[in-house]
C-alpha positions in Angstrom: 0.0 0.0 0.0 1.4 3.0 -0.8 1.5 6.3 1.4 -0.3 9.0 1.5 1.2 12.9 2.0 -0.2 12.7 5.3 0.9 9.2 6.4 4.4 10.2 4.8 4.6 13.6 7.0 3.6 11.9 10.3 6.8 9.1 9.4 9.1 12.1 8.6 8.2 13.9 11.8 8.5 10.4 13.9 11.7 9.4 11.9 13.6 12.2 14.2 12.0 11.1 17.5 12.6 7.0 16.8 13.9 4.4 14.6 11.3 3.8 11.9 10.5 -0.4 11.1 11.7 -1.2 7.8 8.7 -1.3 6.3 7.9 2.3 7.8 11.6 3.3 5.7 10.6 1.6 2.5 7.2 3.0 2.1 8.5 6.3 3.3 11.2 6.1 0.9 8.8 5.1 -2.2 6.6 8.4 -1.2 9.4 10.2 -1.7 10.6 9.1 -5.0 7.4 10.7 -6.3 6.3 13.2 -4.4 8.1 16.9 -4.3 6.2 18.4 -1.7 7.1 16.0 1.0 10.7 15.5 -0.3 10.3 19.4 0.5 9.1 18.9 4.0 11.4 16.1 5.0 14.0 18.9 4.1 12.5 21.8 5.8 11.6 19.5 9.3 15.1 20.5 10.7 15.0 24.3 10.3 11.7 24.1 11.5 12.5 22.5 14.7 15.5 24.9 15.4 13.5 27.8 15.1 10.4 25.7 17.1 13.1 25.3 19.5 14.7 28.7 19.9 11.0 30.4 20.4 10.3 27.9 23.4 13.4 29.0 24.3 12.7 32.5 23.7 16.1 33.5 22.4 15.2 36.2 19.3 15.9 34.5 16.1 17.8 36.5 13.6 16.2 37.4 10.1 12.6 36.8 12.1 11.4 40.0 10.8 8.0 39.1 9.0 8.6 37.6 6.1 12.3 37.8 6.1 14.2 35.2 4.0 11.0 33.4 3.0 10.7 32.6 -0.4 8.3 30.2 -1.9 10.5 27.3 -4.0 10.1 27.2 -7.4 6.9 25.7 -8.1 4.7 26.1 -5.4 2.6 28.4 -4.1 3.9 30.9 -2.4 
């Protein structure tokens, strides 16, 4: 069965919290061969949690101005 966008987000989010079962990996890994937008996310997912981070933190984040250094990448909405 292959993944969904949303079954393939939750596996990215949970593969940086625990080991995912091989069959997790593979069907992760096949949603990914074919689908941009979470190859996109999977990619993003570490900045985001640095910047989740440093707000819990509440240490000022530099270039946090509104909008600053957000670009939409090529071929999405943005």
């Amino acid at each position: 069965m292959l993944t969904d966008c949303h079954q393939a987000s939750v596996l990215i989010s949970q593969a940086s919290e625990r080991r995912l079962s091989l069959t997790e990996r593979a069907r992760l890994h096949l949603h990914l061969g074919v689908c941009r937008a979470c190859r996109n996310f999977a990619a993003d997912l570490p900045v985001l949690g640095k910047a989740a981070r440093a707000l819990a933190a509440g240490l000022p984040q530099s270039g946090a101005e509104e909008g600053a250094g957000v670009e939409p990448r090529p071929g999405t909405k943005g």
